[in-house]
C-alpha positions as CSV (number, residue, x, y, z in Angstrom):
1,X,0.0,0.0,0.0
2,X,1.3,3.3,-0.4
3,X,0.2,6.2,1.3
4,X,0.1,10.0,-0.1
5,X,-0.2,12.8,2.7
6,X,-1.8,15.8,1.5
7,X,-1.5,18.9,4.2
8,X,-2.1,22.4,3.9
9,X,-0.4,25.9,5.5
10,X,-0.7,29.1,5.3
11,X,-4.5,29.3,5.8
12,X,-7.6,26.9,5.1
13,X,-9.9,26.5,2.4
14,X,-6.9,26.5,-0.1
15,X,-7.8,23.8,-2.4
16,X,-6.2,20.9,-1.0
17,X,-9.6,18.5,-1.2
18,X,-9.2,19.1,-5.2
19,X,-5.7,18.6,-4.7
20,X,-5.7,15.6,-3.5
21,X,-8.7,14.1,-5.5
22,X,-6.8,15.2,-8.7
23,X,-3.7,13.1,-7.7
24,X,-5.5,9.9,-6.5
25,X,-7.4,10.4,-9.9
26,X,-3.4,10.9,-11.8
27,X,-2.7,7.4,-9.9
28,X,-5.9,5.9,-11.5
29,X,-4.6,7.2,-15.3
30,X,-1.7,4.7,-14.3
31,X,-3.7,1.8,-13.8
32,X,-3.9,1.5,-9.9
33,X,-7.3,1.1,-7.8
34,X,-6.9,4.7,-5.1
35,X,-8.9,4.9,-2.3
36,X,-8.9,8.1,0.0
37,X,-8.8,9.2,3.8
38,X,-9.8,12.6,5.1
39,X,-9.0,13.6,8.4
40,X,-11.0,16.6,10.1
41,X,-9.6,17.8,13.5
42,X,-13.4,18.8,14.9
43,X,-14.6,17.1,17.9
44,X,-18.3,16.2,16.3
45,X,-18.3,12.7,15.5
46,X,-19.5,13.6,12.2
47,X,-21.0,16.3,10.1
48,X,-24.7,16.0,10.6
49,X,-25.5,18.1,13.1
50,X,-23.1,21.0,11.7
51,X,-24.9,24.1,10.4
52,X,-24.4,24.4,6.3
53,X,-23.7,27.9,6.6
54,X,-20.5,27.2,9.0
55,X,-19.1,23.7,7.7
56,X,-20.3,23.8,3.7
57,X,-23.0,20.8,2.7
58,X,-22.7,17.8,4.9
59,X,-22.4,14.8,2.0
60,X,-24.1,11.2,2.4
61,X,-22.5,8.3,1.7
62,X,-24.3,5.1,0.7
63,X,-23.5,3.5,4.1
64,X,-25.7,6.7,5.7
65,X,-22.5,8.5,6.8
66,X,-22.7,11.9,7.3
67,X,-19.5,13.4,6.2
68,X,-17.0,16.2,5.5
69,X,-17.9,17.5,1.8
70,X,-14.8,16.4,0.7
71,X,-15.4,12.7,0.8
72,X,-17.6,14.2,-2.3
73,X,-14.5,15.2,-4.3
74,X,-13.1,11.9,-3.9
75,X,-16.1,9.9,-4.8
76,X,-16.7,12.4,-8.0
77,X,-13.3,12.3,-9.3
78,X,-12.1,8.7,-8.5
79,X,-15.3,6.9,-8.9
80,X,-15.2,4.7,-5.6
81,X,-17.7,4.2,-3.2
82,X,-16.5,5.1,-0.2
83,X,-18.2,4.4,4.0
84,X,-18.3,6.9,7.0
85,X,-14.8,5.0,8.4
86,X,-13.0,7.1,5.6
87,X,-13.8,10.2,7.3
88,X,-11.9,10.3,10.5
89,X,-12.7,13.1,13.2
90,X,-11.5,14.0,16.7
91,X,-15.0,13.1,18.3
92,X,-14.6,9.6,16.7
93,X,-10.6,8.8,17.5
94,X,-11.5,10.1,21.3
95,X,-14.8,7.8,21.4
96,X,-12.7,4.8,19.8
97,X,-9.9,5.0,22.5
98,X,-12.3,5.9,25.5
99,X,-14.3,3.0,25.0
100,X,-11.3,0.5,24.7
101,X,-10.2,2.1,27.8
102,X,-13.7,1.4,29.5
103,X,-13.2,-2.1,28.3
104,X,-10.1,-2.1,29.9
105,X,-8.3,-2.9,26.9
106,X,-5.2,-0.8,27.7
107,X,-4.7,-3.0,30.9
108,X,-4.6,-0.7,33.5
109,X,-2.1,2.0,31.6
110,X,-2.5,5.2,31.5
111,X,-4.1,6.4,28.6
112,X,-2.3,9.1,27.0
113,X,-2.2,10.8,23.3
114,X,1.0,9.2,22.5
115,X,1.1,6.4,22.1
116,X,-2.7,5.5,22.6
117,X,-4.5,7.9,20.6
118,X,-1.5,8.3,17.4
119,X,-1.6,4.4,17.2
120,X,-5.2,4.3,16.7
121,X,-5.3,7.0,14.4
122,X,-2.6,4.9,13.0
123,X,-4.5,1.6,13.2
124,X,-7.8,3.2,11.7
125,X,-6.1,4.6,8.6
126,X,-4.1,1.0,7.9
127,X,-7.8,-0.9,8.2
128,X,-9.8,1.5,6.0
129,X,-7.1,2.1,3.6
130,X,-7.2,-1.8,2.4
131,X,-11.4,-1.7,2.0
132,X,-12.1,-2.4,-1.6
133,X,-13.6,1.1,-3.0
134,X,-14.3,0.4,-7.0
135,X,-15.7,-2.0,-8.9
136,X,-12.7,-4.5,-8.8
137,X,-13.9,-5.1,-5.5
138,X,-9.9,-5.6,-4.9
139,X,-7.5,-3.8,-2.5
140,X,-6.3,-0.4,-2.9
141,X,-3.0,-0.1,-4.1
142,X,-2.6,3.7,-3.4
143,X,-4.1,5.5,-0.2
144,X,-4.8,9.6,-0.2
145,X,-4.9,10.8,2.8
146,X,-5.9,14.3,3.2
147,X,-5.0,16.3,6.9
148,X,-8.0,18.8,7.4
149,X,-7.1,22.5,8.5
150,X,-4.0,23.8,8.8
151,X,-0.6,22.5,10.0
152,X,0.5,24.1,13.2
153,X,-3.2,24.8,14.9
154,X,-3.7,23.0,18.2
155,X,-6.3,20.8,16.7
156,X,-4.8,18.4,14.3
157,X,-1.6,18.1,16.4
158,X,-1.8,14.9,17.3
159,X,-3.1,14.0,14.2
160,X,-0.3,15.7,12.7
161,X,2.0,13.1,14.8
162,X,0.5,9.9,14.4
163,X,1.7,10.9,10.7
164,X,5.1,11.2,11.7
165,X,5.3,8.1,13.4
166,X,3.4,6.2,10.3
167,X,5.9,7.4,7.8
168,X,8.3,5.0,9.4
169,X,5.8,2.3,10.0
170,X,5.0,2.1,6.6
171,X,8.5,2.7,5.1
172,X,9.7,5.9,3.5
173,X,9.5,3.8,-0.2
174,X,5.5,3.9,0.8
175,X,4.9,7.4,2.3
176,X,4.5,10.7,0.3
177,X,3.5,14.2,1.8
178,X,2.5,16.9,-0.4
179,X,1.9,20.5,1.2
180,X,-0.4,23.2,-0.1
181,X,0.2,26.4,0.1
182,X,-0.3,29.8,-0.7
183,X,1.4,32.8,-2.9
184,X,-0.1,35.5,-2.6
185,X,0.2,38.2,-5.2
186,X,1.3,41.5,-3.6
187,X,1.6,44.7,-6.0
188,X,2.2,42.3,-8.8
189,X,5.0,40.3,-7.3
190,X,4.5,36.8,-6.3
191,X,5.3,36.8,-2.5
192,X,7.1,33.2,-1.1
193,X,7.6,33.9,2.5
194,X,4.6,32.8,3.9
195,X,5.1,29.5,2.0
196,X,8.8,29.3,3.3
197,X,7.1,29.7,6.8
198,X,4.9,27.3,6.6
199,X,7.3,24.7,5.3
200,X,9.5,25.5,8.1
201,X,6.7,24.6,10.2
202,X,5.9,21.5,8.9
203,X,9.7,20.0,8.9
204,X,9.5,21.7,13.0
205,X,6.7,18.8,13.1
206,X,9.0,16.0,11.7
207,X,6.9,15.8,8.7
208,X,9.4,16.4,5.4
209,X,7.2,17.5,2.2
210,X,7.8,15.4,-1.0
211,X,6.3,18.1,-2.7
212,X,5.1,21.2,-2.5
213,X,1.9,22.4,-4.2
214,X,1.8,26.6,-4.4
215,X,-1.5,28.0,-5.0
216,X,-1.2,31.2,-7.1
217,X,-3.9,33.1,-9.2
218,X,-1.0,33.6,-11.6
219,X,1.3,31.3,-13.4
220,X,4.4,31.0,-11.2
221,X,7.6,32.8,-12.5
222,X,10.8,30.6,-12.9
223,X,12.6,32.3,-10.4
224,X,10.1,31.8,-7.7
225,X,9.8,28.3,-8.7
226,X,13.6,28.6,-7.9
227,X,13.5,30.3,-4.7
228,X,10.9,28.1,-3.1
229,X,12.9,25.0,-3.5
230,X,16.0,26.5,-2.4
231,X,14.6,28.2,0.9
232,X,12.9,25.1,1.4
233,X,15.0,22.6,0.7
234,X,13.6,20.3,-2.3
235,X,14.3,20.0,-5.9
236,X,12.4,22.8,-8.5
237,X,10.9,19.4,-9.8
238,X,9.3,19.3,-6.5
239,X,7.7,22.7,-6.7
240,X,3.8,22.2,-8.3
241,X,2.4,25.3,-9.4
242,X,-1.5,25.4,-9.4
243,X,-2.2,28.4,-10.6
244,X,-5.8,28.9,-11.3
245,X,-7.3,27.4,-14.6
246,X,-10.6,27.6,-16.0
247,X,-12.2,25.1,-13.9
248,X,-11.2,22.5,-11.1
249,X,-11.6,19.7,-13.6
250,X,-8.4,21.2,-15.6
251,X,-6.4,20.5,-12.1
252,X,-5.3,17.2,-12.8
253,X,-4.4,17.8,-16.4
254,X,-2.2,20.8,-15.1
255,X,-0.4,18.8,-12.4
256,X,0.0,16.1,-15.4
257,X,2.0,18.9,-17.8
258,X,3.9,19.2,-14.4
259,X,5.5,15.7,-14.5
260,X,3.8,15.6,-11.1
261,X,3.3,11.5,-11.7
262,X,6.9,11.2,-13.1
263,X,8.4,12.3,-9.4
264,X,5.6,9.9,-7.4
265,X,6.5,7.0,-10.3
266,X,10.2,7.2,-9.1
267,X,9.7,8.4,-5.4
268,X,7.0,5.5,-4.9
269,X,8.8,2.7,-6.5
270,X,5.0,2.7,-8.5
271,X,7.5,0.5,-11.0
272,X,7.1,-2.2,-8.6
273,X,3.8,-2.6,-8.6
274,X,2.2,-5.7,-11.3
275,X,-0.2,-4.1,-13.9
276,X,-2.2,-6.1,-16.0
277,X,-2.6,-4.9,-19.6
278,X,-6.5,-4.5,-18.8
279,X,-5.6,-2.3,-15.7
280,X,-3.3,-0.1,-18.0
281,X,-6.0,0.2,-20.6
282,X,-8.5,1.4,-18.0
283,X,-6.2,4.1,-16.8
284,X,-5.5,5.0,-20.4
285,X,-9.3,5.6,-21.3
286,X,-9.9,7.6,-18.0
287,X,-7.3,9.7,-19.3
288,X,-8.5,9.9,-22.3
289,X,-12.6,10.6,-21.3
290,X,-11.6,13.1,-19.0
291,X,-9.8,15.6,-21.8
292,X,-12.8,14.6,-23.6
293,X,-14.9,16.2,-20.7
294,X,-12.6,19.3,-20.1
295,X,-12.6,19.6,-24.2
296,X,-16.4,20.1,-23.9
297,X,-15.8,23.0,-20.8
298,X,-13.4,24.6,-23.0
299,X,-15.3,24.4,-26.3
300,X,-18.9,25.1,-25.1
301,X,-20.7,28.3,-26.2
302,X,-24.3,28.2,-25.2
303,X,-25.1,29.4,-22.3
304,X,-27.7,27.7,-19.6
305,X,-29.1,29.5,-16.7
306,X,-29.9,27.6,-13.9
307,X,-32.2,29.6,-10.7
308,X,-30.6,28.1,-7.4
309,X,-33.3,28.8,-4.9
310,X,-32.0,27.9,-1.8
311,X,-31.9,29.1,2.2
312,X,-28.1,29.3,2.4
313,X,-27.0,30.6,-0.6
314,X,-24.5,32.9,1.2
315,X,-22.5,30.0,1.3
316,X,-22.0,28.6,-1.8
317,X,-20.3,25.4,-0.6
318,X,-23.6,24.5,1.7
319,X,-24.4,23.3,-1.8
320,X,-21.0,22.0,-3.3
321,X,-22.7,18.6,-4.8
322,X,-25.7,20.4,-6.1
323,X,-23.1,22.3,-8.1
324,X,-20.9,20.0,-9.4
325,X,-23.8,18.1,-10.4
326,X,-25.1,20.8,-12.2
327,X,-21.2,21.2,-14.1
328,X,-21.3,17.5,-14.7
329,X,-24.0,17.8,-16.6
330,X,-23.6,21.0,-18.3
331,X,-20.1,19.5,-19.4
332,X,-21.6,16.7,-21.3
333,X,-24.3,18.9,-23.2
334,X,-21.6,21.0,-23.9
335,X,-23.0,24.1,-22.2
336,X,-21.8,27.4,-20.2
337,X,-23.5,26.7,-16.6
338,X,-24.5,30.0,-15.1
339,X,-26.0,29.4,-11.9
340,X,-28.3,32.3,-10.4
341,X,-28.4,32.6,-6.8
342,X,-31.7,33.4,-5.4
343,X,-31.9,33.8,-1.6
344,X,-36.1,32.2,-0.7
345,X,-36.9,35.1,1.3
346,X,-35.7,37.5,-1.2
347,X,-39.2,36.4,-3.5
348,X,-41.0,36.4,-0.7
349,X,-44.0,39.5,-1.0
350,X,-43.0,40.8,2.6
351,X,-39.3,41.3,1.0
352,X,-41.4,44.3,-1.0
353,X,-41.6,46.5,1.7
354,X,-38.4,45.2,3.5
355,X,-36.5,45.8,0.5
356,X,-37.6,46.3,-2.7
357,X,-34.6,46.1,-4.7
358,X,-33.6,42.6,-3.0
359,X,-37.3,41.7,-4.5
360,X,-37.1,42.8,-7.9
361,X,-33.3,41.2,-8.1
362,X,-34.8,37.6,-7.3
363,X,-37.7,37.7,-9.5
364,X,-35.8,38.7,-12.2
365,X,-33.4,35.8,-11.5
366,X,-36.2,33.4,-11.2
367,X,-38.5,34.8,-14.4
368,X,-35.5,34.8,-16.9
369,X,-33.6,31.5,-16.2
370,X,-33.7,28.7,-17.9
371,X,-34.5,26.1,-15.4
372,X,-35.4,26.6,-11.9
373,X,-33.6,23.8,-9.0
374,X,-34.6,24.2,-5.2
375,X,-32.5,22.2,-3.4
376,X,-32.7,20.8,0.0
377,X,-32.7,22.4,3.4
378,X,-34.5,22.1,6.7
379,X,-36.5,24.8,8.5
380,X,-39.6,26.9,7.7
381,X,-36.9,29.7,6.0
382,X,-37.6,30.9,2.7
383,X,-40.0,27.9,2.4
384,X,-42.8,30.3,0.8
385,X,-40.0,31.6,-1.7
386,X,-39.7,28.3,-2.5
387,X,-43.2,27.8,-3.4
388,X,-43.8,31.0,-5.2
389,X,-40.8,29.6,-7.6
390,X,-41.8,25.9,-8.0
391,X,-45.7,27.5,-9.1
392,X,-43.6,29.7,-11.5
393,X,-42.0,26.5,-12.8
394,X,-45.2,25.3,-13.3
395,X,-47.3,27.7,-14.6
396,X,-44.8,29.5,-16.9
397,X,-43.4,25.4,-18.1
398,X,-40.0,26.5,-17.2
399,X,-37.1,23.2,-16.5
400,X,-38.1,22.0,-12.7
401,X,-35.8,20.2,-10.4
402,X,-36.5,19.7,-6.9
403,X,-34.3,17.9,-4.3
404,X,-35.6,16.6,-1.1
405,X,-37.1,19.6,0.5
406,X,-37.5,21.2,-3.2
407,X,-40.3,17.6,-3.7
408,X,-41.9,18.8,-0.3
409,X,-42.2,22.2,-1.6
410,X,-44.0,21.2,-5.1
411,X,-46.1,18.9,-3.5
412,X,-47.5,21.7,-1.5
413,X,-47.4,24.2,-4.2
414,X,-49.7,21.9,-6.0
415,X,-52.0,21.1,-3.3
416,X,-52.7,24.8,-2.5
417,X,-52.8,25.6,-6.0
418,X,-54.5,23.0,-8.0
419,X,-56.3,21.2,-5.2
420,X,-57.4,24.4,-3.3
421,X,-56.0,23.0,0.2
422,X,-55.3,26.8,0.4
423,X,-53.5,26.2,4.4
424,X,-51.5,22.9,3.3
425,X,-48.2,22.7,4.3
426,X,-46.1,20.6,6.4
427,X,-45.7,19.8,9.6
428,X,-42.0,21.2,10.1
429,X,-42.9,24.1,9.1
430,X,-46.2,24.3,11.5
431,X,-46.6,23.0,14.8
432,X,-50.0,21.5,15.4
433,X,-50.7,21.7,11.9
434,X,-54.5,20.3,11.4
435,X,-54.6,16.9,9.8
436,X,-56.3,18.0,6.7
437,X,-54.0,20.9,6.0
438,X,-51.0,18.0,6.4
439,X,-49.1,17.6,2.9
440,X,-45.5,17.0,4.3
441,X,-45.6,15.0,7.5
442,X,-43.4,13.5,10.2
443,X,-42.0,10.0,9.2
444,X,-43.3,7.3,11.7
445,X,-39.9,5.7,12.2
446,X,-37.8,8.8,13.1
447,X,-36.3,9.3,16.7
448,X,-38.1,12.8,17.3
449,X,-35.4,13.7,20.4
450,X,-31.7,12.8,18.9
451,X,-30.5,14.8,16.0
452,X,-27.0,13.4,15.0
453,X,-27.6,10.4,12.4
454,X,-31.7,9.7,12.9
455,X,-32.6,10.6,10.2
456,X,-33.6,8.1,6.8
457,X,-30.3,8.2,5.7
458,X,-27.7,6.4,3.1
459,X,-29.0,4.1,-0.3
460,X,-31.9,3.2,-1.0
461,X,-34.0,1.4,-3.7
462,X,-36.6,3.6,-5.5
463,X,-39.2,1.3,-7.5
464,X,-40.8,2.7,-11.0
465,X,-44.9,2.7,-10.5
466,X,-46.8,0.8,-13.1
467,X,-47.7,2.4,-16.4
468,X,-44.9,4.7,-16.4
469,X,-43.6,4.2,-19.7
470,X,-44.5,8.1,-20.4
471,X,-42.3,9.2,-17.4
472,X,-39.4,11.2,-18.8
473,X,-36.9,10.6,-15.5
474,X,-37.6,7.0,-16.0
475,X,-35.8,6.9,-19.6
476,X,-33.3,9.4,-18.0
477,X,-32.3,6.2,-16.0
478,X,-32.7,3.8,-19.1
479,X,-36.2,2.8,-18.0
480,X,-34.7,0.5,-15.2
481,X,-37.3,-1.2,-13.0
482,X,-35.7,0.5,-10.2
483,X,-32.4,2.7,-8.8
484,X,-30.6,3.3,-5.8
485,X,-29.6,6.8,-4.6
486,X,-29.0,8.5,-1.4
487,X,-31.3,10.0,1.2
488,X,-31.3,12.5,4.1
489,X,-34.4,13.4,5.2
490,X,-37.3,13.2,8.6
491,X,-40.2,14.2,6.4
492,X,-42.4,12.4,3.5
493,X,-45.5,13.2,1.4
494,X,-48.5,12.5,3.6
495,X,-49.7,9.5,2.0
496,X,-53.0,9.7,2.5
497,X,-53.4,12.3,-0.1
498,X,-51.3,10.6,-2.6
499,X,-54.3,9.7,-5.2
500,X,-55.7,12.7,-5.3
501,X,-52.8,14.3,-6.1
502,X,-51.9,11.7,-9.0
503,X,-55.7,12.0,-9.8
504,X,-55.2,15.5,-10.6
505,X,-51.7,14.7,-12.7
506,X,-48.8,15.0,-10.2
507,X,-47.7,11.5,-10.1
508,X,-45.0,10.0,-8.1
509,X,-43.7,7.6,-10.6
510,X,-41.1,6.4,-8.3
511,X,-41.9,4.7,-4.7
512,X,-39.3,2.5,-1.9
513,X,-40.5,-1.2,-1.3
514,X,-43.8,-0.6,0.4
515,X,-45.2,1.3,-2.6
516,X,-46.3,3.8,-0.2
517,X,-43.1,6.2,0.1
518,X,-42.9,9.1,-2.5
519,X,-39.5,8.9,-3.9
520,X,-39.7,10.4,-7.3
521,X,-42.4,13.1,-8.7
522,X,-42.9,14.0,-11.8
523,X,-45.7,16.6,-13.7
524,X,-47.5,15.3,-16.7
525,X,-47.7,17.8,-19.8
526,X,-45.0,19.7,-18.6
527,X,-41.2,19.7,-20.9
528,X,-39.6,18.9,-17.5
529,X,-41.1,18.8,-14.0
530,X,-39.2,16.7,-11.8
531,X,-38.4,16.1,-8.3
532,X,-36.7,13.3,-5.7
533,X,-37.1,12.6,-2.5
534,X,-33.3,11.4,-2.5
535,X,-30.8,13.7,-3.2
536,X,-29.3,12.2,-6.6
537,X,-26.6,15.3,-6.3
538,X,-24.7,12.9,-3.8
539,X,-23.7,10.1,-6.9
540,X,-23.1,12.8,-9.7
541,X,-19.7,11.7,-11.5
542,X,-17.3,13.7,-12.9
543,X,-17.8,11.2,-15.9
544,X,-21.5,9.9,-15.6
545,X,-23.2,12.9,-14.1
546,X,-26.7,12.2,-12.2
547,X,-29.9,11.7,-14.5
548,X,-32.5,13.8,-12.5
549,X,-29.5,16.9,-13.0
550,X,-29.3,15.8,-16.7
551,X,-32.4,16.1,-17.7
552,X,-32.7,19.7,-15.7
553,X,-30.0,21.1,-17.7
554,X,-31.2,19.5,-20.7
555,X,-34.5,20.5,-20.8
556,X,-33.1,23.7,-20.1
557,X,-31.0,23.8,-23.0
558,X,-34.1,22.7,-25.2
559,X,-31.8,19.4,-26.0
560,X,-33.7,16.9,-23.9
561,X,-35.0,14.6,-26.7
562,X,-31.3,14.9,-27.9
563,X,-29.8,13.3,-24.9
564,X,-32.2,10.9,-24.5
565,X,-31.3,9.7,-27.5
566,X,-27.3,9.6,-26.5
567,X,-26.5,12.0,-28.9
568,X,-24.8,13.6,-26.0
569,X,-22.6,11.6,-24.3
570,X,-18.9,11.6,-23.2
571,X,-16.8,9.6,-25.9
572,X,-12.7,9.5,-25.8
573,X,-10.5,10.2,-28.4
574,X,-9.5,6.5,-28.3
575,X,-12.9,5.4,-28.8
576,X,-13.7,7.4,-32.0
């Protein structure tokens, strides 16, 4: 196994989740199954309870693991499937250890942070790192592990350690670290100090980089190329420059031009490892497929604007899946994705007198996009925003996605609306909400007093009704019988007004086993009205981008019959 270390200085939110998802992608091109780590130095156990507007999106993984929004990057680039052990946190490693030491598995020592707690951070990344990830269903041969925050805080010390020590566990022929840092462009001159700082910190920690990633808006010059290595103490082959490029999918092809495979070839003894020719030949088309897919970013013209009607859009990374399923999809119908970010409360007709320009803004967003998208979300918020834009969807026959809470939202757009339940709504939104006003209700099975992980979470099977053959989202997903996505969600469609919403033409063509749950809704006579239950965002690839997200940003482009034809997809040069 070996094991790449990507760490960050400077300061955070520098890129190295792309980083290090666009290596274990460069290992891939070479033939070799990657799997990936993330380690994030908060004391939650995991990332469901954290507020989207502090922490970004918390992603689901099919296991039900609520995770770090990087384990998102990993799973889009590197096509694996990974479980909630591949996201280590503080709260977890401290749980792990104090509950062997309740066991009295330590035998009576005293439990301290080293050894006890570095050898089961240890321990934990060795196990996880040999769980088959991809389709192979064999071992990894290449481990990413990415070190959350930044090196030097007080937090990820001793995570920062246990790294230390596992660089000689493993052997130094196994072990890589690549730091990220920042230039910063001062007056026009690229500045390297803060770089040479954090470098000195790192080595201070007994952690030597391999190589060192700088993050620059601007090509590096030669001579600071030169400067870094020499104040730092590697070779100028060692010196990456990620500079920035027209999107994060032209990372790997950048650090590619850099040789950056060549060094980790030779520095990994990667010769070593036995390739079949099948292996090589997979790595050689994923190559291939994705300068295909970056071609298509480059080359597109047409532009497609996509409303984003969300509750925590002042974030834009509480919805980071959301968007790159969006630019998945936009890649392969070769379109210009321009996203408009409309706040829910903004449309809202109290916003009018609160602030008429804020009004006027949205609804201009919202009446002159394309397509129209409300994502998830919990809380009464900007819900009747939400509403006002799903009934525009409808009425005006504008391109309608919703996700989760966006499926809630239509459902009771249309039951006010076409089925005059004029006070329906749902019962998160309304305490002691009258039963025949309730449209969105509690789900039996929830515990109603715990927060963290009680809620339907992880895959699950969605089964296509009978006579759905009309359904447009079922020959999205190649009229399968059924299909497996992720959920997060306490609420459901109150089933006992089910038929007379189909009865009126909202149908829910897609149901779980009992035939009861809504999973999928879709409008009849309508170019594109569609919206899950699940959140199909979570299993968007880079390459094979989510169908409900597909058809949105067709339909929006006015090329949907053309895609479900094929006449759209992703083809390599090498398959031509």
């Amino acid at each position: 196994m070996k094991y790449v270390v990507v760490s960050g200085g400077v300061i955070s939110g520098i890129g190295k989740g792309v980083l290090a998802s666009s290596t274990g992608m460069l290992f891939k091109t070479l033939g070799l199954k990657v799997t990936s780590i993330k380690i994030d130095p908060y004391m939650n156990i995991d990332a469901g309870t954290m507020s989207p507007l502090e922490h970004g999106e918390c992603f689901v993984l099919n296991d039900g693991g609520e995770t770090d929004l990087d384990l998102g990057n990993y799973e889009r680039y590197l096509n694996v499937t990974l479980t909630r052990d591949h996201n280590i946190t503080t709260g977890k490693i401290y749980s792990h250890v104090i509950a062997k030491e309740r066991k009295g598995d330590y035998l009576g020592k005293t439990v301290q942070i080293v050894p006890h707690l570095t050898n089961a951070i240890q321990e934990w990344i060795e196990r996880v790192s040999k769980i088959p990830v991809d389709d192979t269903g064999l071992e990894p041969d290449v481990c990413i592990i990415e070190l959350g925050g930044t090196v030097g805080d007080i937090e990820s010390a001793p995570f920062v350690e246990a790294l230390r020590q596992f660089q000689f566990r493993v052997g130094r022929e196994n072990f890589a670290l690549i730091h990220v840092s920042l230039v910063p462009m001062i007056h026009g001159e690229q500045k390297t100090k803060p770089t040479q700082a954090a470098i000195r910190d790192l080595r201070s920690l007994g952690l030597v980089p391999d190589m060192i990633a700088c993050r620059c808006s601007e090509t590096l010059d030669k001579a600071t190329i030169e400067k870094i290595a020499m104040f730092c103490h590697v070779g100028p082959e060692q010196v990456v420059n990620v500079h920035d490029v027209n999107s994060t999918y032209h990372v790997p092809l950048l650090l590619l031009e850099q040789k950056m495979m060549d060094y980790l070839r030779t520095r990994l003894h990667l010769n070593d490892v036995t390739l079949s020719s099948e292996d090589i030949s997979r790595g050689e088309n994923l190559l291939a497929k994705w300068k295909a897919t970056t071609s298509n970013f480059d080359e597109s013209m047409e532009i497609v604007k996509i409303a984003l009607v969300g509750k925590y859009t002042h974030l834009k990374d509480s919805y980071l899946s959301v968007i790159k399923a969006l630019e998945h999809s936009s890649m392969q119908c070769r379109r210009i994705l321009e996203i408009q970010w409309v706040e829910a409360t903004d449309l809202e007709p109290e916003m009018q007198e609160l602030n008429k320009e804020k009004f006027h803004e949205a609804w201009n967003k919202v009446s002159t996009a394309d397509g129209i998208l409300v994502p998830g979300g919990f809380g009464v918020r900007g819900t009747e925003g939400m509403i006002l834009a799903a009934r525009w969807a409808r009425e005006n026959k504008i391109p309608y996605l919703g996700i989760c809470l966006g499926l809630q939202i239509a459902t009771i757009e249309f039951a006010r609306d076409v089925l005059d339940k004029k006070n329906g709504n749902s019962t998160e939104f309304v305490n002691d909400l009258p039963e025949e006003d309730q449209i969105v209700v509690y789900m039996p099975e929830i515990d109603r007093e715990n927060m963290g992980g009680t809620m339907r979470l992880g895959l699950r099977p969605t089964y296509f009704q009978e006579d759905t053959e009309w359904s447009t989202i079922k020959k999205l997903y190649g009229n399968q019988e059924s299909v497996e996505e992720r959920h997060r969600h306490r609420y459901e469609i109150n089933p006992a007004i089910v038929e007379e919403l189909e009865a009126n033409g909202l149908v829910f063509v897609g149901k779980d086993e009992t035939h009861k749950r809504c999973e999928i809704l879709e409008l009849k006579n309508h170019p594109y009205y569609v919206a899950t239950q699940y959140h199909p965002e979570y299993t968007s690839k880079v390459l094979d981008p989510s169908k409900p997200f597909l058809g949105l940003v067709a339909a929006s482009s006015g090329i949907l019959q053309d895609v479900l034809e094929g006449k759209y997809q992703i083809h390599s040069q090498s398959e031509f």
